[in-house]
C-alpha atoms as one frame of an Amber mdcrd trajectory, in Angstrom:
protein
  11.430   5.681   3.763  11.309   5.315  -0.368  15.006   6.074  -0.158  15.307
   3.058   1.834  12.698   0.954  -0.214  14.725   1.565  -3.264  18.109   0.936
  -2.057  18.056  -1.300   0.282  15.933  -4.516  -1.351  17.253  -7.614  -0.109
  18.925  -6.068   2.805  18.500  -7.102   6.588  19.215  -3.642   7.678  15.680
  -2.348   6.082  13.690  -3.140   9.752  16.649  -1.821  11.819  16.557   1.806
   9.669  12.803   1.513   9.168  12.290   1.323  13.316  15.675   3.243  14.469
  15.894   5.770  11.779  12.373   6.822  10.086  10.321   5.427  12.425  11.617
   7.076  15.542  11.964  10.420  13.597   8.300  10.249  12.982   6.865   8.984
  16.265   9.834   8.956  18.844   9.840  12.985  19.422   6.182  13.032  20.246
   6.463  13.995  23.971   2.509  13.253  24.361   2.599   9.936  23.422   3.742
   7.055  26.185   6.647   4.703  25.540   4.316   1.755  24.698   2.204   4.657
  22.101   5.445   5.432  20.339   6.670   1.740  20.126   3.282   0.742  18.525
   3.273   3.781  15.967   7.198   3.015  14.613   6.103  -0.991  14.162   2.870
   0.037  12.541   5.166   2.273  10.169   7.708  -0.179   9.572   5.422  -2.885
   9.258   3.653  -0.263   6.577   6.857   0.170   4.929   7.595  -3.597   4.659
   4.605  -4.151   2.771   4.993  -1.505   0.757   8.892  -2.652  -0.416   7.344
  -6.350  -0.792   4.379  -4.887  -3.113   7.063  -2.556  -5.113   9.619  -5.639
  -6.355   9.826  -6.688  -9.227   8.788  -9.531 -11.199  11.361 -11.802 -12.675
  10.986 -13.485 -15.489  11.420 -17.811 -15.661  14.643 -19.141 -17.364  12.539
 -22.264 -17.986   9.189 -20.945 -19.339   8.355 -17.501 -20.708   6.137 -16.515
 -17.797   6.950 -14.830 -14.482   8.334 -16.850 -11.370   5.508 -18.165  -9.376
   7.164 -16.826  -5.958   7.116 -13.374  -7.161   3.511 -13.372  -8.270   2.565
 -14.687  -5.468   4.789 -12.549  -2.989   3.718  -9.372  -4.744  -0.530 -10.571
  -4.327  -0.029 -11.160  -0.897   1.693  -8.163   0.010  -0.974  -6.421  -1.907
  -3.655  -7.833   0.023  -1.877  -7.525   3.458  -1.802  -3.951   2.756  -5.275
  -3.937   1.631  -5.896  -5.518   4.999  -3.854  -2.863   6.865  -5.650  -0.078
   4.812  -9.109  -1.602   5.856  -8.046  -2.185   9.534  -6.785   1.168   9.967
  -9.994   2.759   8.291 -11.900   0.345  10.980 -10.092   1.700  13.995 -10.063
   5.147  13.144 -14.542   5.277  13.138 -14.761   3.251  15.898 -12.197   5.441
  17.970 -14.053   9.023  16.274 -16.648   9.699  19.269 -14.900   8.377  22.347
 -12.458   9.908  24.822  -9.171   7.987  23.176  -9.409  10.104  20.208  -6.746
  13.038  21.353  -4.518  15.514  20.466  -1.856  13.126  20.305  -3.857  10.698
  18.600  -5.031  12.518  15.732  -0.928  14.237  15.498  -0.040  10.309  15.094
  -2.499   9.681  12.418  -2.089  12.544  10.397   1.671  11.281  10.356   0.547
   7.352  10.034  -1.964   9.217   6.535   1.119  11.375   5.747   2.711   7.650
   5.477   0.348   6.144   3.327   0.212   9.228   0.941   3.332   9.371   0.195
   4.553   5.334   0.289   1.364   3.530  -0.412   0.265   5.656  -3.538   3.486
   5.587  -5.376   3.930   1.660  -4.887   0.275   1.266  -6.235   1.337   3.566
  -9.395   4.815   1.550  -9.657   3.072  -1.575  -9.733   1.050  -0.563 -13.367
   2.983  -2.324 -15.210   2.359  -5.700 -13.213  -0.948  -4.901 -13.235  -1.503
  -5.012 -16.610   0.225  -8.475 -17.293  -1.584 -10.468 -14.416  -5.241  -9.857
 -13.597  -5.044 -10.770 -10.424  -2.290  -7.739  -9.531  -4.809  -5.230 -11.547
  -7.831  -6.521  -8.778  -5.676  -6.115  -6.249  -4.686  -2.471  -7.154  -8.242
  -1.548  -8.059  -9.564  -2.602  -4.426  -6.707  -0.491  -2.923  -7.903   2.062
  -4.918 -11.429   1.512  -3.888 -10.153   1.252  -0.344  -8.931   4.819  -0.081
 -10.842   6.483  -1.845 -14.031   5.236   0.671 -11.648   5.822   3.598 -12.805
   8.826   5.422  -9.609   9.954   7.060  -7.566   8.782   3.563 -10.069  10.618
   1.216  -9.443  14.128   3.941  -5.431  13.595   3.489  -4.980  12.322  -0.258
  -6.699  14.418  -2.369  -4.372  14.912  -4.966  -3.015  11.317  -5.013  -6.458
  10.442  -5.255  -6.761  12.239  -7.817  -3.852  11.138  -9.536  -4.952   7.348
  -9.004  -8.413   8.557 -10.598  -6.708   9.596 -13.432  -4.173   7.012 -13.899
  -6.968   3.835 -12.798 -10.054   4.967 -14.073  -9.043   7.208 -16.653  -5.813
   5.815 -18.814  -6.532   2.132 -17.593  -9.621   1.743 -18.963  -9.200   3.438
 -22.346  -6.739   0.464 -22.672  -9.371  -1.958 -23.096 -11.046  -4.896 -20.471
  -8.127  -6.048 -18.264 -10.155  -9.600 -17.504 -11.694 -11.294 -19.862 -14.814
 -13.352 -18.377 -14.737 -17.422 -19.185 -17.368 -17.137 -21.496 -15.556 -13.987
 -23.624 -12.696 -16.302 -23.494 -14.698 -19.283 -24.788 -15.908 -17.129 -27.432
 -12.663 -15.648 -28.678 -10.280 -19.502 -28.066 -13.218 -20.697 -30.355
Protein backbone atom coordinates (compact mmCIF):
# COMPACT_ATOMS: atom_id res chain seq x y z
CA UNK A 1 0.00 0.00 0.00
CA UNK A 2 3.09 2.73 0.50
CA UNK A 3 4.31 1.35 -2.81
CA UNK A 4 1.19 2.52 -4.22
CA UNK A 5 1.01 5.85 -2.14
CA UNK A 6 4.33 6.79 -3.51
CA UNK A 7 3.93 5.99 -7.05
CA UNK A 8 0.85 6.40 -7.94
CA UNK A 9 -0.12 10.28 -6.70
CA UNK A 10 -2.42 11.77 -9.01
CA UNK A 11 -3.48 8.55 -10.48
CA UNK A 12 -7.19 7.23 -10.84
CA UNK A 13 -6.03 3.73 -10.61
CA UNK A 14 -5.00 4.26 -6.69
CA UNK A 15 -8.90 3.09 -5.48
CA UNK A 16 -9.07 0.32 -8.13
CA UNK A 17 -5.43 -1.28 -6.71
CA UNK A 18 -6.19 -0.10 -3.18
CA UNK A 19 -9.76 -2.28 -3.24
CA UNK A 20 -8.75 -5.07 -6.02
CA UNK A 21 -5.19 -5.54 -5.15
CA UNK A 22 -4.21 -4.77 -1.30
CA UNK A 23 -7.38 -4.67 -0.05
CA UNK A 24 -8.66 -8.02 -1.16
CA UNK A 25 -5.23 -9.60 -0.26
CA UNK A 26 -5.80 -8.46 3.23
CA UNK A 27 -9.50 -9.12 3.82
CA UNK A 28 -10.79 -11.13 0.70
CA UNK A 29 -9.10 -14.66 1.82
CA UNK A 30 -10.72 -14.54 5.20
CA UNK A 31 -13.12 -17.53 4.78
CA UNK A 32 -14.89 -16.47 8.26
CA UNK A 33 -15.88 -13.31 7.30
CA UNK A 34 -19.33 -12.84 5.03
CA UNK A 35 -19.28 -11.11 1.66
CA UNK A 36 -20.80 -7.88 3.09
CA UNK A 37 -17.74 -8.29 6.26
CA UNK A 38 -15.04 -8.44 3.63
CA UNK A 39 -16.51 -5.61 1.40
CA UNK A 40 -16.66 -3.28 4.50
CA UNK A 41 -12.99 -4.20 5.71
CA UNK A 42 -11.26 -3.49 1.93
CA UNK A 43 -13.33 0.14 1.83
CA UNK A 44 -12.35 0.84 5.39
CA UNK A 45 -8.64 0.06 4.16
CA UNK A 46 -8.78 1.90 1.09
CA UNK A 47 -10.58 4.63 2.49
CA UNK A 48 -7.51 4.43 5.26
CA UNK A 49 -5.10 4.49 2.55
CA UNK A 50 -6.69 7.50 0.76
CA UNK A 51 -6.27 9.57 3.66
CA UNK A 52 -3.14 8.58 4.31
CA UNK A 53 -1.77 9.49 0.42
CA UNK A 54 -3.85 12.91 0.83
CA UNK A 55 -2.00 13.63 4.35
CA UNK A 56 1.57 12.48 2.74
CA UNK A 57 1.60 15.20 -0.45
CA UNK A 58 3.41 17.67 -0.62
CA UNK A 59 3.20 21.26 -0.25
CA UNK A 60 3.86 23.47 -3.19
CA UNK A 61 5.12 26.51 -3.00
CA UNK A 62 3.07 29.96 -4.68
CA UNK A 63 4.59 31.45 -7.93
CA UNK A 64 2.86 34.65 -6.79
CA UNK A 65 3.76 34.99 -3.06
CA UNK A 66 6.47 33.21 -1.09
CA UNK A 67 4.06 31.11 0.96
CA UNK A 68 2.51 27.70 0.30
CA UNK A 69 -0.69 27.24 -1.98
CA UNK A 70 -3.75 27.61 0.07
CA UNK A 71 -5.33 24.26 -1.51
CA UNK A 72 -2.54 22.24 -0.29
CA UNK A 73 -2.62 23.52 3.26
CA UNK A 74 -5.82 23.09 3.43
CA UNK A 75 -6.07 19.55 1.67
CA UNK A 76 -3.26 18.25 3.83
CA UNK A 77 -5.37 19.70 7.45
CA UNK A 78 -8.30 18.08 6.39
CA UNK A 79 -6.97 14.87 5.55
CA UNK A 80 -5.22 15.08 8.82
CA UNK A 81 -8.24 15.54 10.71
CA UNK A 82 -10.36 12.98 8.71
CA UNK A 83 -7.87 10.54 9.79
CA UNK A 84 -7.89 11.80 13.21
CA UNK A 85 -11.60 11.19 12.93
CA UNK A 86 -11.14 7.64 11.57
CA UNK A 87 -8.49 6.95 14.34
CA UNK A 88 -11.06 8.15 17.04
CA UNK A 89 -14.04 6.28 15.42
CA UNK A 90 -12.26 3.15 15.18
CA UNK A 91 -10.93 3.43 18.89
CA UNK A 92 -14.89 4.11 19.66
CA UNK A 93 -16.10 0.95 17.99
CA UNK A 94 -13.57 -1.28 19.09
CA UNK A 95 -14.70 -0.60 23.37
CA UNK A 96 -18.05 -0.57 22.65
CA UNK A 97 -17.86 -3.96 20.63
CA UNK A 98 -15.09 -5.48 23.65
CA UNK A 99 -17.83 -7.31 25.96
CA UNK A 100 -20.53 -8.37 23.54
CA UNK A 101 -21.05 -11.46 21.39
CA UNK A 102 -19.87 -9.55 17.90
CA UNK A 103 -16.43 -9.45 19.11
CA UNK A 104 -15.07 -12.92 17.32
CA UNK A 105 -12.44 -14.75 16.05
CA UNK A 106 -12.87 -13.23 12.84
CA UNK A 107 -13.33 -9.96 14.22
CA UNK A 108 -10.37 -9.52 16.21
CA UNK A 109 -8.17 -11.47 12.86
CA UNK A 110 -9.70 -8.27 10.90
CA UNK A 111 -8.55 -5.78 13.36
CA UNK A 112 -5.29 -6.94 14.06
CA UNK A 113 -4.92 -6.57 10.13
CA UNK A 114 -7.06 -3.08 10.06
CA UNK A 115 -3.93 -2.07 13.41
CA UNK A 116 -1.32 -3.86 11.23
CA UNK A 117 -2.66 -1.03 8.64
CA UNK A 118 -2.37 1.84 10.69
CA UNK A 119 1.15 0.81 12.02
CA UNK A 120 2.66 0.59 9.19
CA UNK A 121 0.76 3.51 6.82
CA UNK A 122 -0.49 5.91 9.39
CA UNK A 123 2.86 6.25 11.43
CA UNK A 124 5.16 6.81 8.58
CA UNK A 125 2.79 9.56 6.93
CA UNK A 126 2.68 11.30 10.44
CA UNK A 127 6.73 11.14 10.49
CA UNK A 128 6.80 12.28 6.63
CA UNK A 129 4.73 15.10 7.36
CA UNK A 130 7.64 16.78 10.01
CA UNK A 131 8.70 18.91 7.87
CA UNK A 132 5.13 20.53 7.22
CA UNK A 133 4.69 20.49 10.59
CA UNK A 134 7.19 22.65 11.48
CA UNK A 135 6.36 25.49 8.90
CA UNK A 136 2.50 25.70 9.68
CA UNK A 137 1.19 25.38 13.23
CA UNK A 138 -1.79 24.22 12.39
CA UNK A 139 -0.16 20.81 10.58
CA UNK A 140 2.12 20.45 13.95
CA UNK A 141 -1.60 20.38 16.10
CA UNK A 142 -2.83 18.20 13.88
CA UNK A 143 0.10 15.67 14.13
CA UNK A 144 0.37 16.09 17.89
CA UNK A 145 -3.46 15.04 18.39
CA UNK A 146 -2.78 11.98 16.14
CA UNK A 147 -0.14 11.34 18.27
CA UNK A 148 -2.20 11.79 21.32
CA UNK A 149 -4.85 9.70 19.61
CA UNK A 150 -2.83 6.51 19.49
CA UNK A 151 -1.04 6.56 22.00
CA UNK A 152 -4.58 6.63 24.35
CA UNK A 153 -5.97 4.04 21.92
CA UNK A 154 -6.15 0.80 23.70
CA UNK A 155 -6.01 -1.62 20.81
CA UNK A 156 -3.28 1.00 18.94
CA UNK A 157 -1.08 1.36 22.14
CA UNK A 158 -1.23 -3.13 22.27
CA UNK A 159 -0.08 -3.15 18.36
CA UNK A 160 2.37 -0.03 18.00
CA UNK A 161 4.72 -0.15 20.50
CA UNK A 162 7.69 0.57 18.75
CA UNK A 163 6.18 3.20 16.40
CA UNK A 164 4.98 4.64 19.43
CA UNK A 165 7.92 4.77 20.56
CA UNK A 166 9.49 6.14 17.68
CA UNK A 167 6.75 9.02 17.53
CA UNK A 168 7.74 9.60 21.36
CA UNK A 169 11.03 10.14 20.39
CA UNK A 170 10.71 12.01 17.27
CA UNK A 171 7.38 14.38 18.84
CA UNK A 172 8.18 14.77 22.25
CA UNK A 173 11.72 14.32 22.27
CA UNK A 174 13.57 16.12 19.05
CA UNK A 175 10.44 18.45 18.49
CA UNK A 176 10.50 20.10 21.46
CA UNK A 177 14.23 20.66 21.97
CA UNK A 178 13.57 22.78 18.79
CA UNK A 179 11.92 25.41 20.62
CA UNK A 180 7.79 26.49 21.02
CA UNK A 181 6.19 25.60 17.65
CA UNK A 182 3.14 28.33 18.42
CA UNK A 183 3.72 31.32 19.65
CA UNK A 184 0.60 32.63 21.82
CA UNK A 185 -0.90 36.31 20.63
CA UNK A 186 0.40 37.90 23.48
CA UNK A 187 4.27 36.33 22.96
CA UNK A 188 3.70 37.59 19.54
CA UNK A 189 2.61 41.05 20.71
CA UNK A 190 5.56 41.11 22.81
CA UNK A 191 8.22 40.09 20.32
CA UNK A 192 6.31 42.37 16.84
CA UNK A 193 6.73 45.17 19.54
Amino acid sequence: ALHQIHRSRGSELFWHEMINECGSGLFAKDTKLSDAGKEIYIAVFALLQQLVKVSTSKLRPNSVKSDLLPKDIASKLLSLELLLHFLEVWNDEQEAAKGTTIQNETRVQSNITLAFAVRRTVVPSLLWNTRAALENPQIFRRLIRIVSELWCSPINRRHCKIELGVLMEHFALNLLELGPQCLSPSQVELDGS
